[in-house]
C-alpha positions in Angstrom: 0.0 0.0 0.0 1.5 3.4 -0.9 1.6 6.0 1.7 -0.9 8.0 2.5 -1.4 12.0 2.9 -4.0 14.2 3.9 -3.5 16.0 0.2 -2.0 15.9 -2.9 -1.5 18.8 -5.2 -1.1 17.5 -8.6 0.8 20.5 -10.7 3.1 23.0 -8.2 3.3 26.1 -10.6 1.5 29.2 -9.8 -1.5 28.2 -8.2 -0.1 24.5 -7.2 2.6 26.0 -5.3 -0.1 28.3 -3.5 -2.3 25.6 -3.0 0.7 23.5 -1.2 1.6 26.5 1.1 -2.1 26.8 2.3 -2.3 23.3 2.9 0.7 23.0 4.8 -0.1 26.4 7.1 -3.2 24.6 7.4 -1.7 21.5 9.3 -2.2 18.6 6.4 0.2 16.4 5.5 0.5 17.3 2.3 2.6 16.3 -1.3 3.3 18.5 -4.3 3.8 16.5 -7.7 5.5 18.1 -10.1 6.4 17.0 -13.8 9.1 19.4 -14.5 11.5 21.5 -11.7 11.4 23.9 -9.5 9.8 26.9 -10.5 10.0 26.5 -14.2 9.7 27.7 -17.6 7.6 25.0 -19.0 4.0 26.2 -18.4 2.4 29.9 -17.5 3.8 31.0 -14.7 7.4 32.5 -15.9 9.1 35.0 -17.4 10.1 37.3 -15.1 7.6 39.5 -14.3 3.3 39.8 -13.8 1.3 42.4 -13.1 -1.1 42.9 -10.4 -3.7 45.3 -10.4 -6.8 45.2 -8.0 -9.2 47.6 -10.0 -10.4 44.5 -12.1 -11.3 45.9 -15.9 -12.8 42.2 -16.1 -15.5 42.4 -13.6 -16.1 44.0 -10.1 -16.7 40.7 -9.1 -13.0 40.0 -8.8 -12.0 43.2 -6.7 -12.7 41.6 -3.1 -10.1 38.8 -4.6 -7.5 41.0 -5.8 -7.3 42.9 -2.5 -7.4 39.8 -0.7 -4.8 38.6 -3.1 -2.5 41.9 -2.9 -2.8 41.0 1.0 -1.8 37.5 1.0 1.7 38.4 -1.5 2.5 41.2 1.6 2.4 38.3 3.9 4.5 36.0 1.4 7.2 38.5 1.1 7.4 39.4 5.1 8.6 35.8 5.7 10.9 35.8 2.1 14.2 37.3 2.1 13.7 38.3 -1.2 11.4 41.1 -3.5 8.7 39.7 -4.8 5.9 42.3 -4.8 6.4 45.8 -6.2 4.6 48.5 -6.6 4.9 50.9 -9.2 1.0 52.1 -9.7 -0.4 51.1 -13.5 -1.4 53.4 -16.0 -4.0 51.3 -18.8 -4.7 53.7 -22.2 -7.8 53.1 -24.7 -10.6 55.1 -25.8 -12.9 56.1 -23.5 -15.3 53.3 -24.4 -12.8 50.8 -24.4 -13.6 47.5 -22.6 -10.4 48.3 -20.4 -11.2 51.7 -19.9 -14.8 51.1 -19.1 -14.2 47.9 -16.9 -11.4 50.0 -14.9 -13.6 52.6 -13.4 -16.6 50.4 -12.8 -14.7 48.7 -10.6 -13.0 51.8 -9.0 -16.6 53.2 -8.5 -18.2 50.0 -6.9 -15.3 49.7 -4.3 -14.2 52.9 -4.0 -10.6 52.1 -5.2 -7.7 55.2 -5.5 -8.1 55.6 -9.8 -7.0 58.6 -11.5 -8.9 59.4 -14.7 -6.4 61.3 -17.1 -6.2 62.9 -20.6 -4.1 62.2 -22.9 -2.2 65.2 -22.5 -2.1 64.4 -18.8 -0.9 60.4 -19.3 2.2 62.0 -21.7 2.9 64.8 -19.4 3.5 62.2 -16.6 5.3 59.3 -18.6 7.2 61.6 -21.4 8.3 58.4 -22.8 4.8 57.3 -24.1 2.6 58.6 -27.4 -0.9 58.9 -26.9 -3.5 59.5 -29.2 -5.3 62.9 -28.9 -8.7 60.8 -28.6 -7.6 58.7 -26.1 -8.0 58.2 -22.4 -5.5 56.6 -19.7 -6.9 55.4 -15.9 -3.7 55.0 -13.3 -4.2 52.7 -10.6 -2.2 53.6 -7.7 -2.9 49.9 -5.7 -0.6 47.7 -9.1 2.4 47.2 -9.9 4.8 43.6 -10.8 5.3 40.3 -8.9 8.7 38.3 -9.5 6.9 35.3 -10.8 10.0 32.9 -10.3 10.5 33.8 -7.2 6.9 34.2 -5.8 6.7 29.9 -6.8 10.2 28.9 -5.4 9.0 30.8 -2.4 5.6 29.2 -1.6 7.5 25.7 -2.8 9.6 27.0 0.1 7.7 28.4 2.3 5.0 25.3 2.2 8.6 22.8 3.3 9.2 25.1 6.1 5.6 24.4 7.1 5.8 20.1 6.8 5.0 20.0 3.1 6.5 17.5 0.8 7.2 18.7 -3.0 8.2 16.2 -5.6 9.9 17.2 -9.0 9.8 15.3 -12.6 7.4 13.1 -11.5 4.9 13.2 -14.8 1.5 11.7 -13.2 0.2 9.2 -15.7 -3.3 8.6 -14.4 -5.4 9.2 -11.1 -8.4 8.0 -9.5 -10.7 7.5 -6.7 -10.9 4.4 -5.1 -14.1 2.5 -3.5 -12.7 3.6 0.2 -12.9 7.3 -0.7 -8.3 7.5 -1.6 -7.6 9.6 -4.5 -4.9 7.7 -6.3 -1.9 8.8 -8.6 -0.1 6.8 -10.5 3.1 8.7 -12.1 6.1 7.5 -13.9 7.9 6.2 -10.6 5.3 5.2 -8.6 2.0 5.8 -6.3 0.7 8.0 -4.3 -2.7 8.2 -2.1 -4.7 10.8 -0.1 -7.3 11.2 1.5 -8.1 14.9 -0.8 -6.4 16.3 -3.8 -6.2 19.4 -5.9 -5.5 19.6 -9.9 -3.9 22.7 -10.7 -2.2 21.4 -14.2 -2.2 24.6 -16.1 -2.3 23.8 -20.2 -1.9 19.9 -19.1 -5.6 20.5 -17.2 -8.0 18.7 -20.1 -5.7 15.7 -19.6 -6.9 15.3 -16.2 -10.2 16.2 -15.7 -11.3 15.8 -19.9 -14.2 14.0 -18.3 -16.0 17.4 -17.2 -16.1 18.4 -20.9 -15.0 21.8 -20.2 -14.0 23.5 -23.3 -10.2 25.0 -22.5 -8.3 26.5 -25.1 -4.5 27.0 -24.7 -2.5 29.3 -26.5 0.9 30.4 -27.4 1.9 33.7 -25.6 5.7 35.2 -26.4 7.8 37.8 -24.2 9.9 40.6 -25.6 12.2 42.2 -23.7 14.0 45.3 -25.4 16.9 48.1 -24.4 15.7 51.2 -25.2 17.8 54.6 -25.5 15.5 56.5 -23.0 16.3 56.8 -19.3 12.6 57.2 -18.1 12.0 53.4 -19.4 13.5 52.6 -16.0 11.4 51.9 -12.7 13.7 54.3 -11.1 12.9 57.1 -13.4 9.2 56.8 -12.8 7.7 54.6 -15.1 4.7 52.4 -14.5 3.5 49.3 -15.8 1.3 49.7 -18.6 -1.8 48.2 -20.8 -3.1 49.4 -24.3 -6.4 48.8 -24.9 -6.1 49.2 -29.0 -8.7 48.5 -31.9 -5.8 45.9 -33.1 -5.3 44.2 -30.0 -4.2 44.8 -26.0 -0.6 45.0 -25.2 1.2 45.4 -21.7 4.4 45.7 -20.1 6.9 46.5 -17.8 9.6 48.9 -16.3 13.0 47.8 -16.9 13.9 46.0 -13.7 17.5 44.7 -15.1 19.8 45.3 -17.7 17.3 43.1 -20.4 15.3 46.2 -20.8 11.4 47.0 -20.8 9.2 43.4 -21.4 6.1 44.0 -23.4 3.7 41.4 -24.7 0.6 40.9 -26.6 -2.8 39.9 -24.3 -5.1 39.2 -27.1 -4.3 36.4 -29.8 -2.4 33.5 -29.5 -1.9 30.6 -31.6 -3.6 27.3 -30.4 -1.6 24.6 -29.1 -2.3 20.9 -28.9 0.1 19.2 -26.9 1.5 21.9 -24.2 4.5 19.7 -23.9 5.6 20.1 -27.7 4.9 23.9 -27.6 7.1 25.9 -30.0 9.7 28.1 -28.1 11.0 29.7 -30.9 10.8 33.0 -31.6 7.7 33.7 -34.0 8.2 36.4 -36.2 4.7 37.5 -37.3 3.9 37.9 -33.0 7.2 39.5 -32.7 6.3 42.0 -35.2 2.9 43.2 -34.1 4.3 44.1 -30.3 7.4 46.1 -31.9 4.8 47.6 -34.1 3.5 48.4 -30.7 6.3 49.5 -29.6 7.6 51.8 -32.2 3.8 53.6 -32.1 3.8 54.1 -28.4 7.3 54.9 -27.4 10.0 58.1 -27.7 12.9 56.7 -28.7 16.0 56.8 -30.7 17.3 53.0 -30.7 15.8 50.0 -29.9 17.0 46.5 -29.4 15.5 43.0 -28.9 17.7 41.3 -25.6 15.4 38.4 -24.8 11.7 36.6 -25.2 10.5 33.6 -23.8 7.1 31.5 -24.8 4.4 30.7 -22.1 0.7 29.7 -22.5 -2.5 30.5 -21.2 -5.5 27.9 -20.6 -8.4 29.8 -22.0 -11.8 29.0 -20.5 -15.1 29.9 -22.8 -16.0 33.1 -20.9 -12.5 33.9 -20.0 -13.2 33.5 -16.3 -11.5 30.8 -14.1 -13.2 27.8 -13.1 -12.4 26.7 -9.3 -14.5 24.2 -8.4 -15.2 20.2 -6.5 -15.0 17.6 -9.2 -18.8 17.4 -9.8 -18.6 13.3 -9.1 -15.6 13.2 -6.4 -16.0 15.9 -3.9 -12.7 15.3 -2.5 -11.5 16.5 -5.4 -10.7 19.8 -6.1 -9.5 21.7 -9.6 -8.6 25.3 -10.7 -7.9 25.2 -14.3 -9.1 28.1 -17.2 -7.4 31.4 -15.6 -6.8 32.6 -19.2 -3.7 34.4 -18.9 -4.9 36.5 -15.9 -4.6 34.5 -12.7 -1.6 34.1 -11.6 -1.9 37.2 -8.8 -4.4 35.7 -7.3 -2.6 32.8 -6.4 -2.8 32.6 -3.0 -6.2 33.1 -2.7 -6.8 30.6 -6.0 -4.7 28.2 -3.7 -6.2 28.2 -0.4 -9.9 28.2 -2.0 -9.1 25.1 -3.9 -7.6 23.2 -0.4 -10.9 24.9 1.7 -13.6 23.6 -1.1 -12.1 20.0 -0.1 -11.8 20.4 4.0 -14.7 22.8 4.6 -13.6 26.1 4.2 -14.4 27.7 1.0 -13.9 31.4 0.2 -17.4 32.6 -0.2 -16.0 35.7 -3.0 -14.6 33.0 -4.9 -18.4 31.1 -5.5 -18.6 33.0 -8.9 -15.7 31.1 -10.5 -17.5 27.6 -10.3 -18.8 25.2 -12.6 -22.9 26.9 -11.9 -22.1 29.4 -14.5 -21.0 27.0 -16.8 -24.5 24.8 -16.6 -22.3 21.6 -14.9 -23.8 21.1 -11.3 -21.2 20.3 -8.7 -22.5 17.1 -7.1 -23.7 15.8 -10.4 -21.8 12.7 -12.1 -21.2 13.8 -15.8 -19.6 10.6 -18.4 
């Protein structure tokens, strides 16, 4: 008989790793399987940098999290002896009826959040280095700014082994099920493992574990630039902000420069489709490449530019573009988060301890809106 914990996390990236830390603070005896290393580039949650805002464009509903969430990384770092959290405010640009623009101050005005509505005279007055259009808008939230995504994972990995957790690397899991006695079973390429409770957080690798909800998850693509640029106000020292375009053509965000690679800036919208997350192409794509120094060379003063770095992650698109956190609708000791569509990785920690309370009794009751109701699956409700 293989040994037996209290949990198993089944995926320790982003919200694995959170879910592993929560579970551990909580008391469990609890194992982290993992299929590639520690903290790595394989999945979404890498490449330096993500942003983390709290006045949600992409509904209100999501606000209570995001505090919460800003909250939780505070409390992260105090017991780190390393920066993961920054702030450095956010300033978001589009026209005034701009989804982004729109979303932004909805949210600000439900919850009373610190936004600054500013013209575009205003938004190039404060960040020289930008070109806005005359017809344009920008909104800067003071409560954003970056997380260190490499280090916020190897953090909670090591935070959650400080706290009794065990975390296992390159272990691929093959197959997992639930047993007539209640054990949730997982078989991976070494050997098995048992619990009384698990969570999935798999990332792009989620429809091969739970393919038997029929969710419909996309995954996509997604490069990183980083470029040098000539101009010294480029530099988070100098001022600047992160940022996020709202465009007719597409959204595009970034960075400050936080090292000598220079301002990162990527492209939201788009994506190719990928089939097997495993064989995803790393290479640097041209035709993506293209449209964000297009981006670049519209929205930014300078005299010289040039490309240092990029890197290829993916985001697990869900239909509506919301995450789904839910039980398994036919084994309720068995928890999944899975669809955050390229915008969940600062909520981690509260993404994290949700999925370990939904499977001992302590859900977060902000979180309900993420389940599978919305979707038309009941929880509770075997589907084949």
């Amino acid at each position: 008989m293989a040994e037996r914990y209290d949990l198993i996390v089944c995926g320790v990236g982003g919200i694995g790793s959170a879910a592993l830390l929560a579970a551990a603070q909580a008391g469990l005896r609890v194992l982290g399987i993992e299929q590639f290393g520690y903290a790595h580039d394989r999945g979404s949650s890498h490449g330096q940098t993500r942003i983390i805002r709290t006045a949600y464009f992409e509904h209100p509903d999501y606000v209570p999290l995001a505090q919460e969430s800003w909250r939780a990384w505070e409390e992260i770092q105090r017991r780190s002896d390393t920066l993961l959290l920054r702030s450095t405010g956010l300033i978001q640009v589009g026209l005034p009826e701009s989804e982004v623009v729109r979303g932004v101050l909805a949210s600000a005005r439900r919850y009373d959040l610190p936004v600054r509505e500013m013209t575009s005279a205003e938004v190039e007055s404060r960040w020289p280095v930008f070109r806005i259009d005359p017809n344009e808008v920008g909104v800067f939230e003071e409560q954003a700014g970056y997380l260190r995504v490499e280090r916020c994972v190897a953090q909670m990995i090591a935070q959650a082994k400080e706290s009794g957790a065990e975390f296992l690397a390159n272990q691929r899991v093959v197959s997992w099920n639930v047993e007539d006695n209640g054990d949730v079973v997982f078989r991976t390429t070494t050997g098995e493992f048992r619990a009384l409770r698990a969570v999935l957080a798999a990332g792009p690798w989620s429809s091969q574990l739970i393919g038997d909800l029929g969710l419909d998850l996309r995954v996509v693509r997604k490069q990183q630039q980083w470029f040098q640029m000539d101009r010294p106000d480029v530099h988070e020292a100098n001022g600047l902000s992160c940022f996020l375009f709202d465009q007719p053509d597409g959204v595009f965000y970034g960075f400050p420069a936080i090292d000598s690679l220079g301002v990162k800036v990527a492209e939201h919208s788009g994506g190719d489709a990928v089939s097997d997350p495993t064989m995803v192409d790393r290479e640097l794509h041209d035709v993506e490449y293209q449209r964000v120094l297009d981006f670049v060379r519209k929205r930014f003063r300078f005299s010289r530019i040039r490309l240092t770095h990029y890197s290829v992650c993916m985001y697990t698109k869900s239909v509506d573009e919301h995450f789904i956190v839910d039980r398994h609708p036919q084994f309720p000791q068995v928890s999944f988060v899975c669809g955050l569509s390229g915008h969940g990785f600062k909520f981690a920690p509260v993404l994290g301890r949700h999925a370990v309370g939904l499977v001992s009794g302590r859900p977060n009751p902000h979180c309900r809106f993420l389940g599978l109701r919305r979707l038309a699956i009941e929880p509770g409700a075997a589907r084949n």
